[in-house]
N, C-alpha and C positions, 0 to 999 in steps of 0.2 A: 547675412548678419551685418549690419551697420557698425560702423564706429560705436555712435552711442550706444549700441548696444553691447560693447564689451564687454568685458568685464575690466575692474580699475587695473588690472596688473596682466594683460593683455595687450600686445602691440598688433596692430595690423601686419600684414606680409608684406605690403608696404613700407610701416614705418620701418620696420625692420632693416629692406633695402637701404631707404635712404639714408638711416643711423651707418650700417654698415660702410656703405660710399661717402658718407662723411669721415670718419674714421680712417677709410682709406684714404683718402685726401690728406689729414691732419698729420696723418703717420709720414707719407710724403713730404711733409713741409717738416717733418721733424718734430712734431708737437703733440701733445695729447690729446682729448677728445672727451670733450664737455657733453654730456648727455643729460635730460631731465625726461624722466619717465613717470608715468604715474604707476603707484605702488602701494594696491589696499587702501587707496581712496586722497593717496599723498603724494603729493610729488617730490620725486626723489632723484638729487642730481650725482651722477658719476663722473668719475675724471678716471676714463680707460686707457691704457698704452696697451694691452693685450688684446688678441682677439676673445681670448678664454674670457677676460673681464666683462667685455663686452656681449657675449653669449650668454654669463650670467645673468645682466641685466634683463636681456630677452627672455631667458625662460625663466623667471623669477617663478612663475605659477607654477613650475614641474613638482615644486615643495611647496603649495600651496594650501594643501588642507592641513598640516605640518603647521605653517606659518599662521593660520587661520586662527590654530588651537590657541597659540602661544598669543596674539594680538587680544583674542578672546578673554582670555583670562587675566590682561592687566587693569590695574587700577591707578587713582589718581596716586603720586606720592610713591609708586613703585620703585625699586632697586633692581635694574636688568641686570645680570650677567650673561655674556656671551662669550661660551666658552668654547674656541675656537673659531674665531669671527672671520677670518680669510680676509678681503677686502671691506668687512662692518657693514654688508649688507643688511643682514638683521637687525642691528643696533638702528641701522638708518630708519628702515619700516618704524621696527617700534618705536623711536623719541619722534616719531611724525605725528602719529595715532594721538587723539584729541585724551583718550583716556588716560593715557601716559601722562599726563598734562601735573609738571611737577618732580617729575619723577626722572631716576638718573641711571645710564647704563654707563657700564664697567665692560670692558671688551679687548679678550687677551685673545695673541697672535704672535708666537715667537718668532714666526719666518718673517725675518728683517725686510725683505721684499715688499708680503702684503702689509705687513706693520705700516711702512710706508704709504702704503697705497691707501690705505685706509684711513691715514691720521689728514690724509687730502682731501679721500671723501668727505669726511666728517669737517673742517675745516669750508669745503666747497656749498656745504648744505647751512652753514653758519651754526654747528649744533657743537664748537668745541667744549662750552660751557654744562652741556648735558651728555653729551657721551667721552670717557675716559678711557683712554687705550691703554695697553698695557704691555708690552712685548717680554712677556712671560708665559712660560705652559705650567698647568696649573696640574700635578701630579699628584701620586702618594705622602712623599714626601720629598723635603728641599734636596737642592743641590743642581747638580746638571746631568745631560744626556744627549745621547745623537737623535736630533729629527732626522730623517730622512727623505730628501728632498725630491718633488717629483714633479719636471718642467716647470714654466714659467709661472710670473707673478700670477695671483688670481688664482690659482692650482688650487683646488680644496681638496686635495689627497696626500698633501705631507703628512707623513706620521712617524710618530716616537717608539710603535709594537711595529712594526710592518715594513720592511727596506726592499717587497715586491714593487717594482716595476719605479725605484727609484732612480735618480739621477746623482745622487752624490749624498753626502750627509754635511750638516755641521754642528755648532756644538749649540745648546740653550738652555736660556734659567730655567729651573724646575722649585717651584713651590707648592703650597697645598693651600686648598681655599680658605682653610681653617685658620690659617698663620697669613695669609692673604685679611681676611676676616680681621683679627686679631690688630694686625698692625697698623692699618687703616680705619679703625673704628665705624665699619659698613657691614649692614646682615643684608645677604639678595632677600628677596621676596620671590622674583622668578628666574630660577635658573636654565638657560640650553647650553646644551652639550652635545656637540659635533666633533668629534675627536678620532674618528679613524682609526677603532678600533679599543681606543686607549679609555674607554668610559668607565670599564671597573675602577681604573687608578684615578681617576679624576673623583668619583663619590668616596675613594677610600680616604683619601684626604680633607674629605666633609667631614669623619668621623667623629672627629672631636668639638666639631661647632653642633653639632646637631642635635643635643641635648636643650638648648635654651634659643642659637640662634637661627631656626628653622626655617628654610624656605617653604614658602605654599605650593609653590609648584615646580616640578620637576618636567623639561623635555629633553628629551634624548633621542638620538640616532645611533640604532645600535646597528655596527658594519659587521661582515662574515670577517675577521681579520683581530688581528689580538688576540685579547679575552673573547672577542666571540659571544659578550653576554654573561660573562662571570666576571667575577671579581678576582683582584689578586690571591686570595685562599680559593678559589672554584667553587664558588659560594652562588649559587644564579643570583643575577642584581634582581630579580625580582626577589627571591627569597629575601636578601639583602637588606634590600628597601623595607618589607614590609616589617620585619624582625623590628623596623626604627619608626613603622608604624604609617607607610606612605601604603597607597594604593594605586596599581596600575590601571587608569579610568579609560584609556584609552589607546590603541597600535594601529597601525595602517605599513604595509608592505611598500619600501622602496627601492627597487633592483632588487639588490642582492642579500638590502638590509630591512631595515624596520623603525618606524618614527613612535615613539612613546611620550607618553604622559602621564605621570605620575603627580598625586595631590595628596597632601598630608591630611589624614584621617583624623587631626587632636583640631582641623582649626573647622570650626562652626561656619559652613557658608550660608 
């Protein structure tokens, strides 16, 4: 297979190398490490200090039928949330995406780390104006809680249910999207949710926006870990979902978890 013949979010074994030994070098002189990759047909620039970062960048396709769904379904004039953004890779894909075109993500991150790392990214790609960061976790309801933290920056397995195979904890805002919603006068349109575990508590705090301010589409990553796929009452989120009138359109198996998509059933496509 040829270069051109990649696919757009596909690196050679090659590029790969020499992104790597670039890296290595930059990290040597003490500085980080500017990468532009293409990403779903856009070029998409990182600034890595981790290897984990860095490894993201390369398999960005290991989540690519995932990422495919969610690219698929937006429109001009969209409202992203990404909930659980780690370093704002998703956020970066989507405000690339020509469809997007107008349209604004919201992208929450309590680990002060990638919070960090991410308001660089997004700053590095010239996209401050269309994507908003947020370093808040987005729960049942307000207040705070222990994340638990697990290795370095770029890690997307800290979590708020889960202190298996953490490194320490600390403390973070917890609000709900509904009072998130509310106070910001912002309805998403497409929500993800990557949360490690904690997805029941993240929709259970939709509850009271969901009446009028309705997302069209729902994707989630639901892990073995938490809720496990239920809600804070043991409610299945599909049962959940569809009681408020959403249908699960589509799953695909990831490890040890499972990528969804969920579409509200009241909007006429």
């Amino acid at each position: 297979m040829s270069d051109s013949d990649l696919p757009v979010d596909e690196l050679t074994t090659g590029q790969r190398l020499g992104h790597r030994l670039s890296f290595m070098w930059q990290r040597l002189l003490g500085r980080d490490y500017a990468m532009t990759v293409p990403m779903f047909g856009q070029p998409v620039t990182l600034v890595v200090s981790t290897s984990r970062e860095l490894k993201r960048a390369a398999e960005v396709s290991y989540e690519g039928f995932f990422l495919q769904r969610i690219l698929s379904s937006l429109r001009e004039g969209d409202v992203f949330f990404d909930v659980g953004a780690n370093i704002g890779l998703v956020s970066l894909i989507v405000a690339r995406q020509p469809q997007f075109a107008g349209g604004t993500a919201h992208a929450f991150e309590p680990e002060p780390r990638n919070l960090a790392h991410m308001k660089r990214n997004v700053s590095a790609n010239g996209l401050d104006e269309q994507i908003k960061s947020h370093g808040v976790a987005l729960s049942k309801e307000e207040g705070t809680a222990s994340l638990f933290v697990r290795g370095k920056a770029g890690e997307g397995r800290h979590s708020l249910v889960s202190e298996k195979g953490s490194t320490g904890s600390i403390e973070v805002r917890l609000t709900t999207m509904a009072c998130f919603c509310r106070e910001q006068r912002v309805t998403p349109t497409v929500v993800k949710i990557d949360v490690e575990g904690a997805e029941g508590e993240v929709l259970a705090g939709m509850k009271d926006m969901l009446a009028e301010n309705r997302p069209r589409e729902l994707f989630m990553e639901i892990h073995n870990k938490g809720g496990e796929d239920r809600m804070p009452d043991d409610t299945l989120i599909d049962d959940w979902l569809a009681e408020r009138n959403y249908e699960r359109v589509w799953e695909k198996r990831r490890g040890h978890g499972r990528h969804r998509q969920y579409t509200d059933r009241s909007v006429s496509l």
